[in-house]
C-alpha positions in Angstrom: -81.7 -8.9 -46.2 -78.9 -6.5 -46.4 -75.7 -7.9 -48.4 -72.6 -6.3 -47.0 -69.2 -6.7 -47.7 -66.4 -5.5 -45.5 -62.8 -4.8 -47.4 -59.5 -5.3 -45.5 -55.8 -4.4 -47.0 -52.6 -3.2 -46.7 -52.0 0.3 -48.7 -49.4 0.6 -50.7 -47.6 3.8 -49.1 -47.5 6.9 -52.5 -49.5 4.3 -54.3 -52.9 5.7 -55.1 -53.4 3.7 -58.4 -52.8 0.3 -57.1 -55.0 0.9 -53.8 -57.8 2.5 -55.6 -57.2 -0.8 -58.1 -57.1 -2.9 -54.5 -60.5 -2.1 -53.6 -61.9 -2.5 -57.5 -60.8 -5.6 -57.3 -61.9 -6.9 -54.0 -65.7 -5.4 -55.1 -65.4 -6.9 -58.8 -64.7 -10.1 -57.3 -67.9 -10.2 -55.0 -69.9 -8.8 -57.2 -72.0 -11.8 -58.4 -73.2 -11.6 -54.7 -75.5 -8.5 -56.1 -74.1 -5.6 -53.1 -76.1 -3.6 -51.6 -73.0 -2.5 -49.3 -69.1 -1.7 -49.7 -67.1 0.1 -46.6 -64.0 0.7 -47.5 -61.3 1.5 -44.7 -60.0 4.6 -43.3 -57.2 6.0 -45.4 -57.3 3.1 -48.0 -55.9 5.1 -50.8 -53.0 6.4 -48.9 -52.0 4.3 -46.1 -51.1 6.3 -42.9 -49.0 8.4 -45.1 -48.2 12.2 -42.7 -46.8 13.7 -46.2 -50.1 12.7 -48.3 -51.9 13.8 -45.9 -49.9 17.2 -45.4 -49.3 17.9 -48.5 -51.6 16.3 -51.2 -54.9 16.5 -49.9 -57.5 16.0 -51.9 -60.1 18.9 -52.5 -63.7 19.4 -50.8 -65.0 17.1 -53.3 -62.6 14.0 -52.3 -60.7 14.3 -55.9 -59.8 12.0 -57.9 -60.2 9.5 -55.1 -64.4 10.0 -54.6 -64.5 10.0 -57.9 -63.2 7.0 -58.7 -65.9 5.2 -56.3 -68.6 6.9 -57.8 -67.9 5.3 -61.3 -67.3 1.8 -59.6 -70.3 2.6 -57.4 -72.3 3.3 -60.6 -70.9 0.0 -62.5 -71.5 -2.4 -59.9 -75.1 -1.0 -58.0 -73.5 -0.5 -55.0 -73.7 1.4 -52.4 -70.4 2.7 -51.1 -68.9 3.7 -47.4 -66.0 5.1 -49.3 -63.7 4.4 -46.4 -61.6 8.2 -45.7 -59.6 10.7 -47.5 -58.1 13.6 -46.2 -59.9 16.6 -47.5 -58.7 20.6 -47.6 -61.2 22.8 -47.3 -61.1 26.7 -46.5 -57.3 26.5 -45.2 -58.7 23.2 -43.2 -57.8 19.0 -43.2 -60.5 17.3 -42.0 -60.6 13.1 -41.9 -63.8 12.7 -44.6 -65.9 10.0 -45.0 -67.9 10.3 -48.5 -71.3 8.3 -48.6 -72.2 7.2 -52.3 -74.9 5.6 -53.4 -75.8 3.2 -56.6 -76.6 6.2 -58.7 -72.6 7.3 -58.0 -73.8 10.3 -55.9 -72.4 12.0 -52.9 -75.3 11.6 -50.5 -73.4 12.6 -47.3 -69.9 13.2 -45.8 -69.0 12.8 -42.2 -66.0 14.2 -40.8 -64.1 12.0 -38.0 -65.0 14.0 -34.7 -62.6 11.8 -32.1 -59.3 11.9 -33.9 -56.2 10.0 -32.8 -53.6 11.0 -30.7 -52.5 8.1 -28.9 -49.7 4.8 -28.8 -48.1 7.1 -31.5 -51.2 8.6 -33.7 -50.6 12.6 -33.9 -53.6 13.0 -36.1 -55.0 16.0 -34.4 -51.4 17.6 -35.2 -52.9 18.0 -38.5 -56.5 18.0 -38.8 -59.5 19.5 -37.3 -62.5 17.0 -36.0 -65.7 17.4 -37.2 -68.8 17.8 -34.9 -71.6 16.4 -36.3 -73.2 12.8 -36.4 -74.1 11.1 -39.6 -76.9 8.7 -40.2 -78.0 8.1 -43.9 -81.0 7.0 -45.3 -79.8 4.1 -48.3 -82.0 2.5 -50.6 -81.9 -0.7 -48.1 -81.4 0.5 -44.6 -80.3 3.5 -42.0 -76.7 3.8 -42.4 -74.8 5.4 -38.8 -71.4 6.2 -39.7 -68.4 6.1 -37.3 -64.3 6.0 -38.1 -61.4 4.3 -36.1 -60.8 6.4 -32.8 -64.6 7.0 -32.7 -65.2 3.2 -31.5 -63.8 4.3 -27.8 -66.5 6.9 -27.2 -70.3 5.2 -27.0 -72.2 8.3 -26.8 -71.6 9.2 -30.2 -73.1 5.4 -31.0 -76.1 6.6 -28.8 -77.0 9.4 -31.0 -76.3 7.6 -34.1 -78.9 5.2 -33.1 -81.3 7.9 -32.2 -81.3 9.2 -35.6 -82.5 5.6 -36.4 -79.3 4.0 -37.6 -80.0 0.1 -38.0 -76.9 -0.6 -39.3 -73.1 1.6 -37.6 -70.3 1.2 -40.2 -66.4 2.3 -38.7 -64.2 2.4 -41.2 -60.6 2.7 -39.6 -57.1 2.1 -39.7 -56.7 0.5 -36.0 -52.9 0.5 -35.7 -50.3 0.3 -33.1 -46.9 0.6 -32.7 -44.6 -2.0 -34.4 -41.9 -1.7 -31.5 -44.5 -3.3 -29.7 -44.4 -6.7 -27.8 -46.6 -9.7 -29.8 -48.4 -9.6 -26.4 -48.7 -6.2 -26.3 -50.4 -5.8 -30.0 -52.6 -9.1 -29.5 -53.8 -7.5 -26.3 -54.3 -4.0 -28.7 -56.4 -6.9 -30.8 -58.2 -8.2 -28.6 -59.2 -4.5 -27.2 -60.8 -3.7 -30.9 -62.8 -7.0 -30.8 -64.3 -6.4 -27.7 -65.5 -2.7 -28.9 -66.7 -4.0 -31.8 -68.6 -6.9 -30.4 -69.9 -4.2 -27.3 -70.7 -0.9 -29.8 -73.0 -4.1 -31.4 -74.9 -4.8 -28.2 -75.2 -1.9 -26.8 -77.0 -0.1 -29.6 -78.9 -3.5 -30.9 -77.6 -2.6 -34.6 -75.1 -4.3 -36.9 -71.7 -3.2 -36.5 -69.6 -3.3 -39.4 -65.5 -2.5 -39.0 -63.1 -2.3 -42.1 -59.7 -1.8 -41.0 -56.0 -1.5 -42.5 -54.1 -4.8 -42.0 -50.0 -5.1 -41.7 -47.5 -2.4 -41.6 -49.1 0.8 -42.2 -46.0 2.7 -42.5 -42.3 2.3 -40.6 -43.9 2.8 -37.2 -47.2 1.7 -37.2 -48.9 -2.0 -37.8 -52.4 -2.1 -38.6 -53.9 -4.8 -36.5 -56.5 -6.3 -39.4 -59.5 -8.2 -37.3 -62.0 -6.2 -39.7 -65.7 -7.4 -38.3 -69.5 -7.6 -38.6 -71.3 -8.3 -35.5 -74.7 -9.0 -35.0 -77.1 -7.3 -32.5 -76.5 -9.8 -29.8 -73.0 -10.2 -29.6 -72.4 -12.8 -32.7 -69.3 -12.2 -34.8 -70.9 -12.8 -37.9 -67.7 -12.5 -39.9 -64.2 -11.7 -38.7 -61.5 -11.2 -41.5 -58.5 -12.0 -39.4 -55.2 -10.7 -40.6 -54.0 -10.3 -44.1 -55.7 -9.0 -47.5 -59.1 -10.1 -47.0 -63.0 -9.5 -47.8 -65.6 -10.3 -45.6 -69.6 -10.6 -46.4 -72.9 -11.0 -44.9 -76.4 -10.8 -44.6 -78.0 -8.7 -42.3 -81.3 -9.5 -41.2 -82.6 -5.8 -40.4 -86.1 -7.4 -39.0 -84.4 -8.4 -36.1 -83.1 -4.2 -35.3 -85.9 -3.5 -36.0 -87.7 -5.9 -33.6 -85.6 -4.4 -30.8 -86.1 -1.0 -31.2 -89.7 -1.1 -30.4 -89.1 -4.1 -28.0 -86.0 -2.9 -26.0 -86.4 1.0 -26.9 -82.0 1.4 -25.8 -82.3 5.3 -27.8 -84.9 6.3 -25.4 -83.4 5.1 -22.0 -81.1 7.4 -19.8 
């Protein structure tokens, strides 16, 4: 069994401190549950924050920011999905994921290659998209990583699970516009549960989501609903709306099963 937790919360905006405190605390707490797991959201140390992001990015290595999950993925045993920070590197913003692993160490980075420009994202305004899919090797299972936007475009889950990925993370910060309807931004909900629950199915992995939750900044609401989903369609876990943790533990004999039952990376 893989234990994974899944952390949800609302940034505070110019706050770096308190969010990288946020997601201490959330891991501290669950820490008896011995982790093998943490993802992080998308942004979780900034919020959706244009001027952090313009102009304080963090350096190639992910700063102070990376470095700070290294020490708390050393103290606890964990294995991190460190969520994203915007990263500067030869004149360059790219949306980075950093991979670390119990030891603290960087084991891999993957840049966000579908970036969002949508229902009022301008994110490729500002950074350039990566172009090359990420599956790491962890101590207790093959690791696919995706982020946010990436969720809408299945091929990229087809080639994750053809590098053997057994278990697709997505760290993301989900958001829609706050002028928005209730109707309109439960029907932008219900949109990101069904890609969770199909990205699941479709590649017979575990899907794991950990999204911002609330108002991301003056014009854009997170919409929460952070997930893990089983290879068959369960919601194992849904965090809802609100500050919020989620855990579970993944049975990997039952991807494993499939891929040399129902061979889905092999079929056209």
């Amino acid at each position: 069994m893989v234990k994974i937790l899944s952390v949800q919360f609302t940034p505070v905006i110019g706050n770096k401190e308190a969010n990288l405190q946020k997601a201490y605390d959330f891991i501290e707490k669950n820490s008896s549950k011995q982790l093998d797991i943490v993802v992080l959201p998308e942004f979780f140390s900034t919020g959706i924050d244009d001027r952090a992001f313009i102009e304080r990015p963090e350096d190639a290595s992910g700063g102070d920011v990376v470095e700070f999950m290294q020490n708390t993925a050393k103290k606890f045993n964990t294995n991190i999905i460190s969520g994203s920070v915007l990263i500067q590197e030869n004149g360059k913003l790219y949306n980075t994921c950093f991979i670390i692993n119990r030891e603290g160490k960087v084991v891999a980075q993957y840049r966000k290659i579908h970036l969002y420009n949508y229902f009022g994202g301008n994110e490729g305004t500002y950074t350039t998209p990566g172009d090359i899919p990420v599956v790491v090797d962890l101590d207790c299972a093959k690791v696919g990583i995706s982020m946010c936007f990436d969720i809408k475009f299945p091929m990229l889950y087809r080639k994750l699970i053809q590098k053997g990925a057994e278990i697709i993370v997505s760290p993301s910060a989900w958001s829609t516009l706050t002028s928005l309807s209730e109707k309109e931004k439960q029907d932008f909900t219900t949109t990101w549960q069904a890609m969770n629950i199909c990205r699941a199915t479709e590649s017979l992995v575990y899907f794991v989501s950990a999204n911002l939750t609330g108002n991301a900044n003056k014009y854009l609401y997170s919409i929460g609903n952070s997930m893990i989903c089983a290879p068959l369609g369960e919601v194992v876990a849904n965090a809802g709306m609100g500050d919020n943790a989620i855990y579970a533990d993944l049975d990997l004999s039952l991807v494993r099963k499939f891929k040399t039952t129902v061979p889905v990376a092999e079929m056209e």
